[in-house]
PDB file with SEQRES, HELIX, SHEET and CRYST1 records, atoms N, CA, C and O in Angstrom:
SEQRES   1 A   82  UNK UNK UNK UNK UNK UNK UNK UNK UNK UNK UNK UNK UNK          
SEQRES   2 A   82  UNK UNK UNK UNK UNK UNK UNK UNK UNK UNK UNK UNK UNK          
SEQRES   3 A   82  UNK UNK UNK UNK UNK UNK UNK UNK UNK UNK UNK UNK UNK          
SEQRES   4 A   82  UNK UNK UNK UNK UNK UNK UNK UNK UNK UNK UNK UNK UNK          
SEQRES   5 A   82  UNK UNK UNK UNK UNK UNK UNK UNK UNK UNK UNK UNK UNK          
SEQRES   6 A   82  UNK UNK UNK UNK UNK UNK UNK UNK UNK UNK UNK UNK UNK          
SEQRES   7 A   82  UNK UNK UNK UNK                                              
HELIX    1 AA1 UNK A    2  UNK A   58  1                                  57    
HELIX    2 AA2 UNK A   65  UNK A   73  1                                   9    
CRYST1    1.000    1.000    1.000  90.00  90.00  90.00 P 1           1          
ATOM      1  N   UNK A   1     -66.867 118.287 202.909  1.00  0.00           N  
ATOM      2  CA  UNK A   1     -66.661 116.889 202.627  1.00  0.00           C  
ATOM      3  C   UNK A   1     -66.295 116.667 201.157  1.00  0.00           C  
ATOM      4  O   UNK A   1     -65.376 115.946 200.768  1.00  0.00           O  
ATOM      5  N   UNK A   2     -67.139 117.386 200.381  1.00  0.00           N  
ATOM      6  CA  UNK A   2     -66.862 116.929 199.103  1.00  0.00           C  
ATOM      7  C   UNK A   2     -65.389 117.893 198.268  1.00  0.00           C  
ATOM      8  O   UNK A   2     -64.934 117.576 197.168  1.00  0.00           O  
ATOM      9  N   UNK A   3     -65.000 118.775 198.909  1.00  0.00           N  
ATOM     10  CA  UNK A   3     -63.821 119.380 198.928  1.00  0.00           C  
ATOM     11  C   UNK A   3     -62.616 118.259 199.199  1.00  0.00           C  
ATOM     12  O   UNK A   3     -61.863 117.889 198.299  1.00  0.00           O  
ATOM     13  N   UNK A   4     -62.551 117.812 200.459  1.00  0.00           N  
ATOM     14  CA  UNK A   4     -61.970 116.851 201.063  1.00  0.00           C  
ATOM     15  C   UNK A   4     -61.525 115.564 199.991  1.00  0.00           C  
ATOM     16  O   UNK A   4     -60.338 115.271 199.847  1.00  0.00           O  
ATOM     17  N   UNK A   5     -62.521 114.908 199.330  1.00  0.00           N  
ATOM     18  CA  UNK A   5     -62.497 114.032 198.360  1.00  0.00           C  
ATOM     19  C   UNK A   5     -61.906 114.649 197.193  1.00  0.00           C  
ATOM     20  O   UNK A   5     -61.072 114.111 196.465  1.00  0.00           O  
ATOM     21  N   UNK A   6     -62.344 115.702 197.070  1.00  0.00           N  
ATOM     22  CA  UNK A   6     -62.062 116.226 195.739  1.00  0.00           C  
ATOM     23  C   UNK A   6     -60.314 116.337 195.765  1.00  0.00           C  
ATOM     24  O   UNK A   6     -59.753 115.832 194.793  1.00  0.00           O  
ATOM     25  N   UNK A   7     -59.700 116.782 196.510  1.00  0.00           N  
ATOM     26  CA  UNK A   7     -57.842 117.506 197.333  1.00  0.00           C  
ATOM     27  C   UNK A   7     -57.233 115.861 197.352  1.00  0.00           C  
ATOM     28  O   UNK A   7     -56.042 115.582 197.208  1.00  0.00           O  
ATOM     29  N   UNK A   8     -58.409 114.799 197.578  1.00  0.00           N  
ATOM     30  CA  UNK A   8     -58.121 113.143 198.329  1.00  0.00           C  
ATOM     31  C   UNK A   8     -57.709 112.669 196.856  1.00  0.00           C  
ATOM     32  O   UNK A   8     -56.681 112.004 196.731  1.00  0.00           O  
ATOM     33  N   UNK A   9     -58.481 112.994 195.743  1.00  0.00           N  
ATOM     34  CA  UNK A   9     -58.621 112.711 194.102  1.00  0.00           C  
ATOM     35  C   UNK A   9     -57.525 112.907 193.668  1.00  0.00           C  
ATOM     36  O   UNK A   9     -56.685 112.097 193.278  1.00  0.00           O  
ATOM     37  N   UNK A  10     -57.484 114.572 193.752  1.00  0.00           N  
ATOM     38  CA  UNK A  10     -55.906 115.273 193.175  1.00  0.00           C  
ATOM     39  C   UNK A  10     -54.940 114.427 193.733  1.00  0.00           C  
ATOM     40  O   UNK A  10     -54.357 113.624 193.004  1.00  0.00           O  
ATOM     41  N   UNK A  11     -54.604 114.528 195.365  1.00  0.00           N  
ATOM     42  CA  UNK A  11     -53.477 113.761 195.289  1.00  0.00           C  
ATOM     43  C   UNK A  11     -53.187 112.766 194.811  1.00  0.00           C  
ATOM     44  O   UNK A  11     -52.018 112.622 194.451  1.00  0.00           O  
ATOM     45  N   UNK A  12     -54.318 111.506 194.592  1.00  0.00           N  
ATOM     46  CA  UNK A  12     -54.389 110.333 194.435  1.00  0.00           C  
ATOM     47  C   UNK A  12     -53.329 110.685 192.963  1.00  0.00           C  
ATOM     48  O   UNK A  12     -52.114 110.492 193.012  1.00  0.00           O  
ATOM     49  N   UNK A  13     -53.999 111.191 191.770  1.00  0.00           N  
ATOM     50  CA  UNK A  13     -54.200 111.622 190.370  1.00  0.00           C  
ATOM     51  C   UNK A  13     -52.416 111.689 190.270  1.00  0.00           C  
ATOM     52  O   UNK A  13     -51.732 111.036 189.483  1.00  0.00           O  
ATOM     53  N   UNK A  14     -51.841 112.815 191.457  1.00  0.00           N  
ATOM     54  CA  UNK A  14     -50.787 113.150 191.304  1.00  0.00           C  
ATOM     55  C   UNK A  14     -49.660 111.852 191.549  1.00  0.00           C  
ATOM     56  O   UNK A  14     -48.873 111.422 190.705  1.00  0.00           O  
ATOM     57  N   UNK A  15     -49.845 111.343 193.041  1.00  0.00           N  
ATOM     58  CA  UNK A  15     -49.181 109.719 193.180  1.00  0.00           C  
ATOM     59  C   UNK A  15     -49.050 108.994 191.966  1.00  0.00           C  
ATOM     60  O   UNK A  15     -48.101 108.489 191.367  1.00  0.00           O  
ATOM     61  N   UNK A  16     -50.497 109.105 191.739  1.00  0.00           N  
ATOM     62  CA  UNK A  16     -50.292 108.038 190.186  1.00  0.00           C  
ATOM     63  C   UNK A  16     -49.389 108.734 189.230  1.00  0.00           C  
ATOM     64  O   UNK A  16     -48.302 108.177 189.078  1.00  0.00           O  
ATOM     65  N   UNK A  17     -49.576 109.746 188.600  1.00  0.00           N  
ATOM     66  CA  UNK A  17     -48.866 110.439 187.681  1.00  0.00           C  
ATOM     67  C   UNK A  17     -47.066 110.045 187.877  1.00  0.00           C  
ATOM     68  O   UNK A  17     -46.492 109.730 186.835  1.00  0.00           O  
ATOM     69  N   UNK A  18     -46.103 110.072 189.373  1.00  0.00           N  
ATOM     70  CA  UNK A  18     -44.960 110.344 189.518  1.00  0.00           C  
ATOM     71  C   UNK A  18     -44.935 108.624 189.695  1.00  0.00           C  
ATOM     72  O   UNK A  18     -43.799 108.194 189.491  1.00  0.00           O  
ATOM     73  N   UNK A  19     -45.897 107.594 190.017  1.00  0.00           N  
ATOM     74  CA  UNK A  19     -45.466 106.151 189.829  1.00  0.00           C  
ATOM     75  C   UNK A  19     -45.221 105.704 188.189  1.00  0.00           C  
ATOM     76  O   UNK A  19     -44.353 105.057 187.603  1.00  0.00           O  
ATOM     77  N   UNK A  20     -46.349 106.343 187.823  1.00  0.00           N  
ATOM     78  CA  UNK A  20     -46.412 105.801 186.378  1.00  0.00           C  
ATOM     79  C   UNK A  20     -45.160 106.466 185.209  1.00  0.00           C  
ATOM     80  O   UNK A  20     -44.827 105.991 184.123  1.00  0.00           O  
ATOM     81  N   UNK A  21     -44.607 107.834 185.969  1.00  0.00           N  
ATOM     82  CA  UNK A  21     -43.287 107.953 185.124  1.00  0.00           C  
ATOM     83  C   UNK A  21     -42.242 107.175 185.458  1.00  0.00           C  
ATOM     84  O   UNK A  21     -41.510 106.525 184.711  1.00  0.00           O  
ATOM     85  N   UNK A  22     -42.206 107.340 187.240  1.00  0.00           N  
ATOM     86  CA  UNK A  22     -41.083 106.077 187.654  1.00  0.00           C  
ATOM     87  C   UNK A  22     -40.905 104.585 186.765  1.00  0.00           C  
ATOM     88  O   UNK A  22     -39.919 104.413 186.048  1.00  0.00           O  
ATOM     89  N   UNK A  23     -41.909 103.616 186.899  1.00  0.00           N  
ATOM     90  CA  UNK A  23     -42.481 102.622 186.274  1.00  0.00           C  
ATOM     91  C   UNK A  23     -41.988 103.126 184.386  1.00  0.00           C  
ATOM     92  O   UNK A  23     -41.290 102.289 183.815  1.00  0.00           O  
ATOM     93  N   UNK A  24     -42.265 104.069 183.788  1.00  0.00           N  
ATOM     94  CA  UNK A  24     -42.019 103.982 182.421  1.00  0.00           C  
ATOM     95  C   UNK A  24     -40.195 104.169 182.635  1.00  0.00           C  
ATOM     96  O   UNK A  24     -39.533 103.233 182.188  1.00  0.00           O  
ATOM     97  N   UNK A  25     -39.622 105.031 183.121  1.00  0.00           N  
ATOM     98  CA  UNK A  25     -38.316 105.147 183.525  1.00  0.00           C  
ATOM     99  C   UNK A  25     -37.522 103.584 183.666  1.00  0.00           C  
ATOM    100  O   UNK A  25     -36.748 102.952 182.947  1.00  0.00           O  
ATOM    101  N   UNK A  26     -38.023 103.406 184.695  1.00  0.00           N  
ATOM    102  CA  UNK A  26     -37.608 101.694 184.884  1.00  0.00           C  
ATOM    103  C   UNK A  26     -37.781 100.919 183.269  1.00  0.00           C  
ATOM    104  O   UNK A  26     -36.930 100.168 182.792  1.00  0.00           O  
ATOM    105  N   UNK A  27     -38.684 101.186 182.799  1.00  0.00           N  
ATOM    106  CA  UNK A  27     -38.857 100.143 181.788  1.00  0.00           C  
ATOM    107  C   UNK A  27     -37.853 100.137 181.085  1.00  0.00           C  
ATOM    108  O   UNK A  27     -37.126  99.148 180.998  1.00  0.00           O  
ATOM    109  N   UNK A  28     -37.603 101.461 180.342  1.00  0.00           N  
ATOM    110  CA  UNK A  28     -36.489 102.037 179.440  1.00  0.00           C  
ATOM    111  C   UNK A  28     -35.393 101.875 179.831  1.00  0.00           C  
ATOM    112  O   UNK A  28     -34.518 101.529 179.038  1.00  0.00           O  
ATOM    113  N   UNK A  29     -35.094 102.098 181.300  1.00  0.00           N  
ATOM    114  CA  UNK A  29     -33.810 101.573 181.542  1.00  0.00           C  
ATOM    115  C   UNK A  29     -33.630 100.097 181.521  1.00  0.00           C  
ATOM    116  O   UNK A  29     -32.549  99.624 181.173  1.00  0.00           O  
ATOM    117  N   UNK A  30     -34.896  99.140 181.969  1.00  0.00           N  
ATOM    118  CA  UNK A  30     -34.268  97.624 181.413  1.00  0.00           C  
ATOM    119  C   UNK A  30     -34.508  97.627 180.049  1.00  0.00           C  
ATOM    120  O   UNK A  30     -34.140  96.524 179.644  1.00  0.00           O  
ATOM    121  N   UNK A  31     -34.921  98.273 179.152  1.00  0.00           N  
ATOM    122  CA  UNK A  31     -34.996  98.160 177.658  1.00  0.00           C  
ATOM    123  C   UNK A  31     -33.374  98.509 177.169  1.00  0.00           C  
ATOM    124  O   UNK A  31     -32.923  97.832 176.246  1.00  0.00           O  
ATOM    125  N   UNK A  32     -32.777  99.237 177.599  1.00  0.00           N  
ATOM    126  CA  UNK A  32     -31.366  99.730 177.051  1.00  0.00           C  
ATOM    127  C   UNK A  32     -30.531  98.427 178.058  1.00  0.00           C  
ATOM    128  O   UNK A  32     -29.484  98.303 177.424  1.00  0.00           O  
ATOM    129  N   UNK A  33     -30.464  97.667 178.963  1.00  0.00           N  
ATOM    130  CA  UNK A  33     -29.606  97.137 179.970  1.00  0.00           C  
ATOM    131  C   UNK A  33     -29.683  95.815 179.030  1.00  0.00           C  
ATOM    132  O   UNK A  33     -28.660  95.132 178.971  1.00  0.00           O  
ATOM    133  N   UNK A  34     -30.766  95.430 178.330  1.00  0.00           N  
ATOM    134  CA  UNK A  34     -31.246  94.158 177.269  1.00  0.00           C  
ATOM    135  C   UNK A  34     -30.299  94.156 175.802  1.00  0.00           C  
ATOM    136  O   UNK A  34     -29.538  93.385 175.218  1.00  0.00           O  
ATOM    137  N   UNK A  35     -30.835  95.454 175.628  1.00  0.00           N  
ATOM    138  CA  UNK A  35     -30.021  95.779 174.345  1.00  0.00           C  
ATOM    139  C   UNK A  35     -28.300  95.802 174.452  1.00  0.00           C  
ATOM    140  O   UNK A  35     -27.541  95.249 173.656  1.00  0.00           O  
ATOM    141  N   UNK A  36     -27.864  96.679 175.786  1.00  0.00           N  
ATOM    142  CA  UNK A  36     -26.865  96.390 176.163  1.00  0.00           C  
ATOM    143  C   UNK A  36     -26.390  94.824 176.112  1.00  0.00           C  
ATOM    144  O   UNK A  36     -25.562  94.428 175.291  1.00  0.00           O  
ATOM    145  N   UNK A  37     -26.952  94.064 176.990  1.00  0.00           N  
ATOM    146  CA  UNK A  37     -26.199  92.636 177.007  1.00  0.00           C  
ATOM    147  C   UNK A  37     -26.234  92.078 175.400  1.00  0.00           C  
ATOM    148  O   UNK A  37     -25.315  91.464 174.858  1.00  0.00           O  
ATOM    149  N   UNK A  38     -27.293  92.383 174.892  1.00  0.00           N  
ATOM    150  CA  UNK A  38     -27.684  91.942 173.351  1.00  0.00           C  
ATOM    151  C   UNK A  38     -26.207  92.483 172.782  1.00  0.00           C  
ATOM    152  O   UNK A  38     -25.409  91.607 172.448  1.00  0.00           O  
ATOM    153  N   UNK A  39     -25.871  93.646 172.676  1.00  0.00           N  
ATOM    154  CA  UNK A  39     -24.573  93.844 172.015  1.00  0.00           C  
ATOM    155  C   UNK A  39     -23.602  93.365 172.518  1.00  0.00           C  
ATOM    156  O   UNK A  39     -22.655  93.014 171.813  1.00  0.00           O  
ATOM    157  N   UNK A  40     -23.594  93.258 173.576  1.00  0.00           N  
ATOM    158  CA  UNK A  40     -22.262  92.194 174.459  1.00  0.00           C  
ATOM    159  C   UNK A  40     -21.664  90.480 173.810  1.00  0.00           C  
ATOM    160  O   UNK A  40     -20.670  89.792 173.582  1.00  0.00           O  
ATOM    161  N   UNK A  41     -23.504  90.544 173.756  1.00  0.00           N  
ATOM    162  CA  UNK A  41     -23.566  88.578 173.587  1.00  0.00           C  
ATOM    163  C   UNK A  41     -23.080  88.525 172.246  1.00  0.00           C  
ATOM    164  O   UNK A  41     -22.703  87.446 171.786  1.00  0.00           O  
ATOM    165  N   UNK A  42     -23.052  89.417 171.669  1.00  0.00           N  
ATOM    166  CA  UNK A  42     -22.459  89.606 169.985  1.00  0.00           C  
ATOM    167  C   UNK A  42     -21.241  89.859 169.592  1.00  0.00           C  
ATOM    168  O   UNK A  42     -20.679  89.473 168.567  1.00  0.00           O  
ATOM    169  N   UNK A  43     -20.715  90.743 170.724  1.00  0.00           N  
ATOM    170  CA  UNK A  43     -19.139  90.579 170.695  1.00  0.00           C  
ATOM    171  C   UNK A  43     -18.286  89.511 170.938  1.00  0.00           C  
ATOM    172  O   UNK A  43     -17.255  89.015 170.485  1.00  0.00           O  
ATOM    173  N   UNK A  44     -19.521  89.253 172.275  1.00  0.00           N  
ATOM    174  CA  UNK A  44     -18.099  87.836 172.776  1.00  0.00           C  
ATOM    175  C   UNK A  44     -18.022  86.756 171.535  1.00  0.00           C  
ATOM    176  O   UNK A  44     -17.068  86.092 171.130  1.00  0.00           O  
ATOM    177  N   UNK A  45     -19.625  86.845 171.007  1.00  0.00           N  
ATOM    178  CA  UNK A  45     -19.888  85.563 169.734  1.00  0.00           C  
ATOM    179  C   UNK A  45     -18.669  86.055 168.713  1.00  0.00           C  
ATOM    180  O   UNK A  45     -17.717  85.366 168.344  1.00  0.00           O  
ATOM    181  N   UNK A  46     -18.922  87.256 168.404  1.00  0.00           N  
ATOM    182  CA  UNK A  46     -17.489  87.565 167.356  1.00  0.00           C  
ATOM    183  C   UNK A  46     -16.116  87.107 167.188  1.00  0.00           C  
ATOM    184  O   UNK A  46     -15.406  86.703 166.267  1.00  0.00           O  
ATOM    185  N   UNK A  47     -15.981  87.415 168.934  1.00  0.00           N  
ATOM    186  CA  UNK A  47     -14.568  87.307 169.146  1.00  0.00           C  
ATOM    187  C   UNK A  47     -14.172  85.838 169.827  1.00  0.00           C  
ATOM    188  O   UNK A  47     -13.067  85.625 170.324  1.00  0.00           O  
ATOM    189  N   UNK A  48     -15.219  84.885 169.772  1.00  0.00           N  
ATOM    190  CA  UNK A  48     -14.922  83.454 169.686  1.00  0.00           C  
ATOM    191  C   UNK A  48     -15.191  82.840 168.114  1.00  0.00           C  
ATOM    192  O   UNK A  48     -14.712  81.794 167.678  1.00  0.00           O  
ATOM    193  N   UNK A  49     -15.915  83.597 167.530  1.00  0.00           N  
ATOM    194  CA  UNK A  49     -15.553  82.808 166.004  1.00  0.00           C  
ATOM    195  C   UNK A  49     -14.069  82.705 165.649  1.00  0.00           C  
ATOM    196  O   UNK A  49     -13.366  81.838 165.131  1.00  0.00           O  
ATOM    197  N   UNK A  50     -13.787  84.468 166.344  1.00  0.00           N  
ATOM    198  CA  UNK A  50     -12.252  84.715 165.308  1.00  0.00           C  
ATOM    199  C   UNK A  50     -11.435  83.887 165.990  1.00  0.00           C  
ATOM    200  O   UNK A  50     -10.703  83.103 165.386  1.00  0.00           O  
ATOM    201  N   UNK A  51     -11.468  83.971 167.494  1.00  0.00           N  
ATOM    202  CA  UNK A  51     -10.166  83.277 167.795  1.00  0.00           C  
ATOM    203  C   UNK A  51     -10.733  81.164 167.291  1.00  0.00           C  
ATOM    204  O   UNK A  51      -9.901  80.260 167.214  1.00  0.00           O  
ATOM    205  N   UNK A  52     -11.662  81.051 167.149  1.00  0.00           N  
ATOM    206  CA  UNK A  52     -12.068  79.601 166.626  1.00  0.00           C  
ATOM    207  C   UNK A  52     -11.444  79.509 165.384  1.00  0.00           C  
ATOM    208  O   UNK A  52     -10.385  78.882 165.377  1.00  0.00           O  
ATOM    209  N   UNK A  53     -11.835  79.975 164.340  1.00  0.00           N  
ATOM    210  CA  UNK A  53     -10.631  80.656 162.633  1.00  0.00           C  
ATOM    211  C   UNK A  53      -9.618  80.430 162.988  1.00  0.00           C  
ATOM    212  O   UNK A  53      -8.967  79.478 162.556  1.00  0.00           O  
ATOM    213  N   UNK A  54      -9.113  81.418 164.063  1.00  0.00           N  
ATOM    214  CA  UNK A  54      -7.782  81.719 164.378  1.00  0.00           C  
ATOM    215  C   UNK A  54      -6.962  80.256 164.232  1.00  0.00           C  
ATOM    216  O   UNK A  54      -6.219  79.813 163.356  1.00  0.00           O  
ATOM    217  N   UNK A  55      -7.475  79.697 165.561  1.00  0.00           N  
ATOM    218  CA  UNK A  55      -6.997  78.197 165.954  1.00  0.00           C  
ATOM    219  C   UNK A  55      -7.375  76.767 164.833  1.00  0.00           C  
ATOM    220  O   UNK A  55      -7.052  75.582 164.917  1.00  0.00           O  
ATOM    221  N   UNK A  56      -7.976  77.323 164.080  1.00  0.00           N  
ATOM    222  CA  UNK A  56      -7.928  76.031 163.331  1.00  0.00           C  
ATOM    223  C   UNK A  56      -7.118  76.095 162.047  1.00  0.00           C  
ATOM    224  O   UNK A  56      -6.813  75.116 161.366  1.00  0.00           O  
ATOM    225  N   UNK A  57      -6.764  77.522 161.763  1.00  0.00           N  
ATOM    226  CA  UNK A  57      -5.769  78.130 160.505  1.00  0.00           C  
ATOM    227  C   UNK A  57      -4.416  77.734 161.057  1.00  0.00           C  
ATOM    228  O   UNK A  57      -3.613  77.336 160.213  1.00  0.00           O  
ATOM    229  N   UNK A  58      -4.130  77.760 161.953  1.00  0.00           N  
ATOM    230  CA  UNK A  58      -2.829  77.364 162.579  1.00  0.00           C  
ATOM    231  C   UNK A  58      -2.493  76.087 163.107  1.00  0.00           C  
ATOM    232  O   UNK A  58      -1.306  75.912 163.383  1.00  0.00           O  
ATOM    233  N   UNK A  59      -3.660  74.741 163.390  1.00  0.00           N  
ATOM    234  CA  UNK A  59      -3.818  74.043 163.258  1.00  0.00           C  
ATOM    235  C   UNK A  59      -3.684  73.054 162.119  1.00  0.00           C  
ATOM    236  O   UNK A  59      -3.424  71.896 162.447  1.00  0.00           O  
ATOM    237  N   UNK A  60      -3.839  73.369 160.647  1.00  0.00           N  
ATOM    238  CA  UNK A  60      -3.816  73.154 159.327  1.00  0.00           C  
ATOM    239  C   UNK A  60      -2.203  73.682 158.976  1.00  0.00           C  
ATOM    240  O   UNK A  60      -1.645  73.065 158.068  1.00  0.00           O  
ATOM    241  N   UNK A  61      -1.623  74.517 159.481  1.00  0.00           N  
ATOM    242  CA  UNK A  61      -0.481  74.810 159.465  1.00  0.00           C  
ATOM    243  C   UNK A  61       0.373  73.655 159.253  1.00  0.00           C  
ATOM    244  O   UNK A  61      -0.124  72.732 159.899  1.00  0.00           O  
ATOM    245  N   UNK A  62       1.833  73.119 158.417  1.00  0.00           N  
ATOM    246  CA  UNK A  62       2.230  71.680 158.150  1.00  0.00           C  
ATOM    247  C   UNK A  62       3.210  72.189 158.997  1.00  0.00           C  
ATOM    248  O   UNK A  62       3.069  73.392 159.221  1.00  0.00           O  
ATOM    249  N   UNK A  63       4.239  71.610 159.584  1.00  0.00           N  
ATOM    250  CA  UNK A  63       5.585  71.841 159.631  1.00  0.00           C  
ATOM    251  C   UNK A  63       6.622  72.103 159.129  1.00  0.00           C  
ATOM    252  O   UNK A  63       6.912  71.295 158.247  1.00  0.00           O  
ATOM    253  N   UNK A  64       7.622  73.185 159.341  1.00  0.00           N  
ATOM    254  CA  UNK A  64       8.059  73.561 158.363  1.00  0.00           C  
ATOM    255  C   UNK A  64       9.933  72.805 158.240  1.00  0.00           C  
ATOM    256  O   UNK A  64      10.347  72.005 159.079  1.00  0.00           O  
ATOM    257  N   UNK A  65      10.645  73.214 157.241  1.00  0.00           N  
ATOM    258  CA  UNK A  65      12.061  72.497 157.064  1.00  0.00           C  
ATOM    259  C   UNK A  65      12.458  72.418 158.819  1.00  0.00           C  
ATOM    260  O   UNK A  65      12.246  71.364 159.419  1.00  0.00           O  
ATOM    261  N   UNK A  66      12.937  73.405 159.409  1.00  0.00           N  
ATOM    262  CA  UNK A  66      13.372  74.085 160.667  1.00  0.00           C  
ATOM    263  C   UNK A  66      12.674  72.516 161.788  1.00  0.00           C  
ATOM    264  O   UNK A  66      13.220  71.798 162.625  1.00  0.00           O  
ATOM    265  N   UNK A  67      11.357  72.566 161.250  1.00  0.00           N  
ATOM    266  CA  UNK A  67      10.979  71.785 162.602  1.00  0.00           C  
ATOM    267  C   UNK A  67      11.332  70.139 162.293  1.00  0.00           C  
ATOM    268  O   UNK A  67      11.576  69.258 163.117  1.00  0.00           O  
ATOM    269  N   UNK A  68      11.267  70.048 160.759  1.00  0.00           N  
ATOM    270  CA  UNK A  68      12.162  68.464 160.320  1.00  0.00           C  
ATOM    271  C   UNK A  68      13.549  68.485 160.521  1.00  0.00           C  
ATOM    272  O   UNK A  68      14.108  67.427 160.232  1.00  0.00           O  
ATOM    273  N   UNK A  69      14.252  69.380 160.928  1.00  0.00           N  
ATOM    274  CA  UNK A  69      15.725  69.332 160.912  1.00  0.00           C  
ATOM    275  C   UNK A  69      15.740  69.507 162.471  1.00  0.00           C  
ATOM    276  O   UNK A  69      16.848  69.214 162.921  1.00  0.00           O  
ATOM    277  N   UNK A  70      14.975  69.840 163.283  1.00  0.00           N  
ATOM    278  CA  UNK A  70      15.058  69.746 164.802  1.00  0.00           C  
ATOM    279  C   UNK A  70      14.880  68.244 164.674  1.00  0.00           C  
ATOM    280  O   UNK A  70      15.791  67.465 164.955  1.00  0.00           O  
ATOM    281  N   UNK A  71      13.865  67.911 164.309  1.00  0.00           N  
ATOM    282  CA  UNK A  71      13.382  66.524 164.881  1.00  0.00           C  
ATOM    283  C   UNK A  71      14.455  65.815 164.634  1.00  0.00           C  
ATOM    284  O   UNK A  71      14.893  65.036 165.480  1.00  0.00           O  
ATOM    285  N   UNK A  72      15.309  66.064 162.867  1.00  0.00           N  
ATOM    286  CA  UNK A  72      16.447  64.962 162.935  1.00  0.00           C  
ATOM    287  C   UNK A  72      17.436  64.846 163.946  1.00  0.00           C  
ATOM    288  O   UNK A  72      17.755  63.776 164.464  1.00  0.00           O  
ATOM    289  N   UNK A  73      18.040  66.229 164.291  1.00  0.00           N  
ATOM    290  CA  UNK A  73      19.081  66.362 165.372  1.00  0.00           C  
ATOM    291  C   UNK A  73      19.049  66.081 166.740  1.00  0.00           C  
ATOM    292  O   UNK A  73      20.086  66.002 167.399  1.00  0.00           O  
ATOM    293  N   UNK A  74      17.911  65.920 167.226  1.00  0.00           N  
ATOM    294  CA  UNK A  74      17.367  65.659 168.678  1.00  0.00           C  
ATOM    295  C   UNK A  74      16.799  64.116 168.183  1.00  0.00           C  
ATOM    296  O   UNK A  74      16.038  63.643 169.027  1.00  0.00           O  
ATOM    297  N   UNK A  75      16.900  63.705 167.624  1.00  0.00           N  
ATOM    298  CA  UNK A  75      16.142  61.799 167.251  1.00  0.00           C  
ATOM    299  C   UNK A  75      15.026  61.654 168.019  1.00  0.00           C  
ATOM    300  O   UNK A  75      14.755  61.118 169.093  1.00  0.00           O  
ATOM    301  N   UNK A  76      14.292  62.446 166.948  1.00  0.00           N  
ATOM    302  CA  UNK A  76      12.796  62.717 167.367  1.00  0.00           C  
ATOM    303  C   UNK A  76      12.234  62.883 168.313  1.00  0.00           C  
ATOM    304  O   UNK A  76      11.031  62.636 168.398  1.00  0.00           O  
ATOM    305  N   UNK A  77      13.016  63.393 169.390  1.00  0.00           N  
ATOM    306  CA  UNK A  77      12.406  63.763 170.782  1.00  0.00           C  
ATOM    307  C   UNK A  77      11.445  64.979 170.515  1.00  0.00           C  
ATOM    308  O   UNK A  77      10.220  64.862 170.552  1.00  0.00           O  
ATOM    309  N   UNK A  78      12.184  66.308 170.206  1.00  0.00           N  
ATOM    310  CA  UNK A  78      11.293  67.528 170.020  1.00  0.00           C  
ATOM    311  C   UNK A  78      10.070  67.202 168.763  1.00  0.00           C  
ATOM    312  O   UNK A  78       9.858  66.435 167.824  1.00  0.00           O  
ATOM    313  N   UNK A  79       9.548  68.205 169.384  1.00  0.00           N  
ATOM    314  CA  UNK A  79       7.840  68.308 168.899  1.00  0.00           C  
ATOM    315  C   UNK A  79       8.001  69.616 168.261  1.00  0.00           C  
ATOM    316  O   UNK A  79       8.988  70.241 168.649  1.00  0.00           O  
ATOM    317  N   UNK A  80       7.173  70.255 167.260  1.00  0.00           N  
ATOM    318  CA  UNK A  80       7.464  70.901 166.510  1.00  0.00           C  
ATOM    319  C   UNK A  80       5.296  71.457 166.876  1.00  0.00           C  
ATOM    320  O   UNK A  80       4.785  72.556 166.659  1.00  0.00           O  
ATOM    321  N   UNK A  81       4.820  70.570 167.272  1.00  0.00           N  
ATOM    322  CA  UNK A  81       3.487  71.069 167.184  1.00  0.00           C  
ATOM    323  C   UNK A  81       2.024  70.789 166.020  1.00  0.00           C  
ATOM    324  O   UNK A  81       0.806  70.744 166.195  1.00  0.00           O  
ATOM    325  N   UNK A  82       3.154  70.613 164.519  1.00  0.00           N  
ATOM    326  CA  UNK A  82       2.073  69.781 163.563  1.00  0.00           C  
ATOM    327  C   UNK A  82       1.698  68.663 163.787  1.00  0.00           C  
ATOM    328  O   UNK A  82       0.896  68.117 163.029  1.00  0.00           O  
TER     329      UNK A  82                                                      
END                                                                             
């Protein structure tokens, strides 16, 4: 009997042992899947500042001779965009 318990222990001991690496495994992998999106959410933020820069530098842009000498020849129909 007390053999029995004792083999009942071990296995128990062992179950636990291969949950509790599973379980740390899992963790680490959502610890890197976090960090992952974390570097993601930083790119996209990057690459909407620049194109935000982008669009407002070209926005500030005046019109140039080319687009006043369209406008005269067409009697101000065309748009030039400034």
């Amino acid at each position: 009997m007390i053999a029995s318990l004792q083999a009942l222990i071990a296995r128990e001991q062992e179950q636990d042992g291969r949950e509790r690496t599973a379980w740390e495994r899992a963790l680490e992998l959502e610890r890197q899947a976090t960090g992952l999106a974390q570097r993601e959410m930083a790119l996209e933020r990057e690459r909407a500042e620049f194109y935000e820069s982008a669009y407002k530098l070209l926005m500030k842009k005046k019109p140039g001779v080319g687009c006043w000498l369209k406008r005269i020849f067409t009697l101000g129909i065309a748009r030039c965009g400034g």
